[in-house]
N, C-alpha and C positions, 0 to 999 in steps of 0.2 A: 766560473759558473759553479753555485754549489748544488751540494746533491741531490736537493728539493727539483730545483731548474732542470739538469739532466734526464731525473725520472720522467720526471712531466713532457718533458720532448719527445724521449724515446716512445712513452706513452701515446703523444699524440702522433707520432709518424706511424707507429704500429695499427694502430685505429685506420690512419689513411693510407696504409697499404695493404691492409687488410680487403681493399673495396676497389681494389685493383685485380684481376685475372691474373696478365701476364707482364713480365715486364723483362722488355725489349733493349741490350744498351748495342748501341752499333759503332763499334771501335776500327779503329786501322792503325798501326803502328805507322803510317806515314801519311802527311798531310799531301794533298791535292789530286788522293785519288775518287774525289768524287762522292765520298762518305753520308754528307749532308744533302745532294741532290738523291742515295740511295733512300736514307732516312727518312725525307719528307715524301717522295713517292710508295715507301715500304707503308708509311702511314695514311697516305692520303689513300690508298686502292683497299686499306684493309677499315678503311670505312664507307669504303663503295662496296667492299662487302659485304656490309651491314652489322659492323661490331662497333662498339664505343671505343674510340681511340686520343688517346693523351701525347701531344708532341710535346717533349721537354728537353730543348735547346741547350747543354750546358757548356755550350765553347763559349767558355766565359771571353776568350778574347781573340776570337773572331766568330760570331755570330752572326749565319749566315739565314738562317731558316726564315727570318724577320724577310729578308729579301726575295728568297725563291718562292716565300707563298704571296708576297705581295702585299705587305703589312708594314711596310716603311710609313712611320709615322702616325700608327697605333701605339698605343700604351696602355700597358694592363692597369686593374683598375685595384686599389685598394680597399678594405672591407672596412667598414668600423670597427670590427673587432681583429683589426689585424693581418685578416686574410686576405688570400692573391685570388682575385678572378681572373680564370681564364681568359683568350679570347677565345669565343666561338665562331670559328672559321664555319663549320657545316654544323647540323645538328648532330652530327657523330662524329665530329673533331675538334678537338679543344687544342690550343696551344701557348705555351709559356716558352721565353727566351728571355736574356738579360738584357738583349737590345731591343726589346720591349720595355723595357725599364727605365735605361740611358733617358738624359734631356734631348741630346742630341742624336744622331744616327754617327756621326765622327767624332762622338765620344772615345777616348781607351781605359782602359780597363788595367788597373794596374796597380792589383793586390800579390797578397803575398799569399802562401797554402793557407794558414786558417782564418785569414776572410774567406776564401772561396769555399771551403769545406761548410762553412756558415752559410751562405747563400744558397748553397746545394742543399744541406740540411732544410734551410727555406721552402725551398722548392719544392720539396719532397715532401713537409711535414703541412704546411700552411697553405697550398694553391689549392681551390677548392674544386677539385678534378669532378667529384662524383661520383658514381660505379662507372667506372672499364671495363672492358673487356682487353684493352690493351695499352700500357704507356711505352711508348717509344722513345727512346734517349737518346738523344744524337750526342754524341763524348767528342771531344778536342782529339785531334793526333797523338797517340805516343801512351806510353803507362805510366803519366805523373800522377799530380795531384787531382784531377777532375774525374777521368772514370776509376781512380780506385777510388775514392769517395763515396762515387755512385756504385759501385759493387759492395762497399761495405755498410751503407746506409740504408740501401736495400736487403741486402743477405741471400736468406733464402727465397725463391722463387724468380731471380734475376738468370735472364738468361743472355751470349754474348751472339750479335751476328758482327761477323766478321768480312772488311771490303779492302780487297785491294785491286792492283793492275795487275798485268801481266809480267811486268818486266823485275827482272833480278833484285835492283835497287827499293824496289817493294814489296814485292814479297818476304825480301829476308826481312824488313823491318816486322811485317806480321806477323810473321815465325815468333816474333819476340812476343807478338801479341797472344799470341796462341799458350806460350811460356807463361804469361802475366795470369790467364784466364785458370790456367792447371794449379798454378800458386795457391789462386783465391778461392779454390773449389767452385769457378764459376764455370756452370755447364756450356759447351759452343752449339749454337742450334747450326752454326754453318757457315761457306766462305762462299762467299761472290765474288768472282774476278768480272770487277769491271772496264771499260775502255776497252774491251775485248773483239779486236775486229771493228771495220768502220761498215756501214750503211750507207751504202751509196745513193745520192741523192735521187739519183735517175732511175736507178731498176729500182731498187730495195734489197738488193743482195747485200751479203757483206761480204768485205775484204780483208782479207788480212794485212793489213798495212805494216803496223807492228807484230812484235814477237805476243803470241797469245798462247797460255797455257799454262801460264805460271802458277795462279791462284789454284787450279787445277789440282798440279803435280804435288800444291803445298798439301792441299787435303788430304789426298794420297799418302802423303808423306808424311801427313801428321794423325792417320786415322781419323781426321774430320769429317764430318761431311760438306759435299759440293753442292753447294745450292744454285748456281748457274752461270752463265757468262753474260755480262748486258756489254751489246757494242757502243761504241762511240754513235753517237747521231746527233746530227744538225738541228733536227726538231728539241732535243734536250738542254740546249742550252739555249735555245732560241725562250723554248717554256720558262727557263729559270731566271733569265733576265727581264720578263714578263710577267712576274709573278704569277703564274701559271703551272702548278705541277703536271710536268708531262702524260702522266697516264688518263689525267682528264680531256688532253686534248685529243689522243687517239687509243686504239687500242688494236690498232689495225697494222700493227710491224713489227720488225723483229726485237725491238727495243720493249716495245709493249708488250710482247708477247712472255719477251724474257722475264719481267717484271712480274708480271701476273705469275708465271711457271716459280715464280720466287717466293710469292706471297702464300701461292696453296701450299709448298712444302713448311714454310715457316707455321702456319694455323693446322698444320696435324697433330693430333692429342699428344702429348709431352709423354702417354706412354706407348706412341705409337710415331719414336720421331724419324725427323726423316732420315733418309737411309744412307748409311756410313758402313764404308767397306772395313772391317777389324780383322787384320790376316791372323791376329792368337785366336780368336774364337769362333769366328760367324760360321756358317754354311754358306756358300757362296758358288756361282757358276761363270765362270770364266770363259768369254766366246775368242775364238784366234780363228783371222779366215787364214786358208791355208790355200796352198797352189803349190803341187809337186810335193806333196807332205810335211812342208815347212811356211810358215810364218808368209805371208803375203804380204806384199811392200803395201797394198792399196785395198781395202775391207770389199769394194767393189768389182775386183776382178777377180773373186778367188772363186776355188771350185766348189770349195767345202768350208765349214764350218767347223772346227775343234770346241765343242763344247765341253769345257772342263772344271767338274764338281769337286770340290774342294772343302773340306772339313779341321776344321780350324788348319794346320799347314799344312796336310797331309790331301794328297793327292786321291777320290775315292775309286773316280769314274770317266772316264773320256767317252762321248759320242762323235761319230762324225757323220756332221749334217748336211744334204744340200739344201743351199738356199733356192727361193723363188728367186725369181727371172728379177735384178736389180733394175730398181726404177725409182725415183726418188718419194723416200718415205716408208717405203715398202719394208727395208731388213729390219732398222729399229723396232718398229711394228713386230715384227717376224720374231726377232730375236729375244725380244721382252714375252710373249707368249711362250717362248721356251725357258723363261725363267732365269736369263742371262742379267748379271748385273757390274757387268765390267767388259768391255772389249777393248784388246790390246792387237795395237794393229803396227804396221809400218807407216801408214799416211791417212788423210784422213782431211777433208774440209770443209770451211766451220759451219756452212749449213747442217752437214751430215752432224756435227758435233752436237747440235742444236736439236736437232732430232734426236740424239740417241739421250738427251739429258733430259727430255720432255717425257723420254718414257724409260725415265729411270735406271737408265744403263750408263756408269762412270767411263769416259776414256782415256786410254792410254795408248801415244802413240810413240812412234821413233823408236822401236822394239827392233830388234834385230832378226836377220831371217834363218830362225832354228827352227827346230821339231816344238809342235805346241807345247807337252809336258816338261820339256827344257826350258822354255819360256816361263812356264807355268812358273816350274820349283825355283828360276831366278825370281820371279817378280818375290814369290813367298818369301824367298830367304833375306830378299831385300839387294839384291846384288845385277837385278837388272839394269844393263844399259843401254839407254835410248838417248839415240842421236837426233838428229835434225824432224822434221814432220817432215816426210816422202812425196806430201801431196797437202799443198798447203793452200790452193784457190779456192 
C-alpha cells in the first residue's frame, strides 16, 4: 500500500470516529464465558436507553451476534461507493458482523493476521455507522490479532469491558487480559463476572451452584472496577437461541436487573467513572460487622458495625456502629448512607451480594475473624487471607 493509500484511510477512519462518542471493546481472555450474549444485551438495553448504538461483531471466526439477534440470513448491503450499510435492527441499533457478510451461515473463515487487520480496518473506516453515541465491539477470546487491531485502530477514546466467570480457569486467563489492556494504554471501564450463581427456575432466588466470586476478587486484585455479577438463567439462553436479546424479553429478575445495574455504571461520564477501590490513593470507608470485637463470620448477625476510613493506606478513623434491625435490603441501604464502600465480611449470600453491588458497596468475603483494624491493615498491605465464603446460600 503506498503512502497516498495509507493517508487517505487513516484520514477516512479518523472522520468516522470522530462521529462516534464512545467506544466499547468487550474482551475475555477465555472463550465461552458468555462475552457475546453480554455484548449484544450491553448494546441492545443502551438503546432502550435511548442513545445511538453501533454493534460491531469482530470474531471473525466464530460469529455469533448474527444469531442471538436473530439475523441468520440477512446480509449487509453494499454502497456504490464502496460503503457497508448497516443493518438496522431498531432505530437506535445498527449492526455489522462478518457473518453478515459470508454466502453461507457455515461458511469458515480462514485468514491469516493481515487479512483480518484489513477487514477490521473495513469495518471501522467504511460501514456507514452515522453519529453514536455508542459502538460496541464484541473481540474473539484471547489478546491476538482481532482486539489488538481493534484497540489500535481506534486509539484514543477506546475503552475495555471486561467478562469472565467465576471459576480459576478463567479468571486467570482475564488477568492476562487486564495485562494486555495496561500495555496498550487501554482504559478498563470494568469486570463482570458472569454465570455467577443460578436463578432458579421456580422462586427466582439464586443459587450458588458453582464457585462465585472470582471475577470479583480479580477486580480487587487488579484495582479494576467491579461492574457486577449476572447469574446463569434459563430465560437467557432460551432469548439467544431465539434471537431474542434477553433484556427485551423482561426486566423483571435478577438477570435483568443485573444487566441494567451494568449498563447505568458503564454510561457514567468517563470523568465521573464508575467506582474502583485504589488502596495507594483513594479515600475509602471500610465496613467489618463485628461480634465480640472481632471480624463476624456472617454481616447479618453482628452487633456492630466497624466502620473504617482509610486514607490512601493509612488507617484515619474507626467508628463503631449499630446497625438497624437486619431484614433483607435494609444494611446495604444503611451502610451506603454511611458512606461505606467496601464490606469484608466472613460469609455473605448472593442475594445480599447483589444488594450491596446495586448500592455501590464492593465485597469481600472469607476474611478471617480478627480485630477490624487488623483486617483493615491486612487487606491494605495486601496480605489478607480469605478462605472459603462462611455463608454461601
Amino acid at each position: 500500500m503506498n503512502q497516498d493509500k495509507k493517508q487517505d484511510d487513516q484520514q477516512a477512519l479518523t472522520a468516522r470516529l470522530s462521529r462516534i462518542g464512545h467506544k466499547l471493546l468487550v474482551l475475555s481472555g477465555k472463550g465461552g464465558v458468555g462475552k457475546s450474549t453480554v455484548a449484544v444485551n450491553l448494546a441492545t438495553q443502551l438503546a432502550e436507553a435511548g442513545y445511538r448504538v453501533g454493534l460491531l461483531d469482530v470474531d471473525l471466526h466464530g460469529p455469533s451476534v448474527p444469531t442471538l439477534l436473530g439475523l441468520q440470513g440477512q446480509r449487509l448491503a453494499m454502497e456504490v461507493d464502496g460503503m457497508i450499510a448497516p443493518i438496522r435492527l431498531t432505530e437506535r441499533l445498527s449492526v455489522v458482523s462478518i457473518g453478515l457478510l459470508l454466502e453461507r451461515d457455515t461458511d469458515a473463515v480462514i485468514w491469516r493476521g493481515p487479512r483480518k487487520y484489513g477487514v477490521i480496518q473495513q469495518f471501522l473506516k467504511d460501514v456507514l455507522w452515522g453519529d453514536l453515541d455508542y459502538l460496541v465491539v464484541d473481540c474473539p477470546p484471547g489478546t491476538g490479532d482481532e482486539p489488538l487491531a481493534v484497540a489500535q485502530l481506534i486509539g484514543h477514546g477506546a475503552r475495555a469491558v471486561l467478562v469472565t466467570t467465576p471459576q480459576a480457569v478463567a479468571v486467570n486467563d482475564v488477568r492476562r487480559s487486564v495485562s494486555f489492556c495496561h500495555t496498550l494504554n487501554l482504559p478498563i471501564v470494568g469486570i463482570i463476572e458472569n454465570m455467577s450463581g443460578l436463578v432458579c427456575p421456580h422462586c427466582g432466588d439464586i443459587v450458588e451452584v458453582f464457585k462465585t466470586g472470582g471475577g470479583e476478587q480479580l477486580a480487587l486484585d487488579m484495582a479494576v472496577a467491579f461492574l457486577g455479577r449476572i447469574p446463569l438463567d434459563p430465560g437467557v439462553t432460551a432469548s439467544g437461541d431465539s434471537g431474542q436479546p434477553f433484556t427485551r424479553e423482561s426486566m423483571d429478575n435478577p438477570t435483568a436487573r443485573a444487566l441494567l445495574h451494568i449498563v447505568n455504571q458503564v454510561t457514567q461520564p468517563e470523568s465521573n467513572p464508575p467506582k474502583t477501590i485504589m488502596k495507594e490513593t483513594s479515600t475509602m470507608k471500610i465496613a467489618i460487622p463485628t461480634a465480640q470485637g472481632k471480624l463476624c463470620m456472617h454481616f447479618g448477625h453482628c452487633e456492630q458495625f466497624a466502620l473504617v476510613s482509610v486514607q490512601g493506606q493509612a488507617i484515619t478513623k474507626t467508628e463503631m456502629l449499630t446497625p438497624p434491625p437486619h431484614e433483607p435490603g435494609v444494611l446495604p441501604v444503611w451502610l451506603h448512607e454511611q458512606g461505606a464502600n467496601l464490606i469484608i465480611s466472613g460469609g455473605m449470600g448472593s442475594r445480599a451480594k447483589d444488594l450491596f453491588a446495586q448500592n455501590d458497596i464492593q465485597v469481600m468475603v472469607g476474611a478471617p475473624a480478627e480485630a477490624p483494624e487488623v483486617v483493615v491493615k491486612a487487606y491494605l498491605a495486601g496480605t489478607l487471607k480469605n478462605g472459603a465464603n462462611t455463608c454461601d446460600h
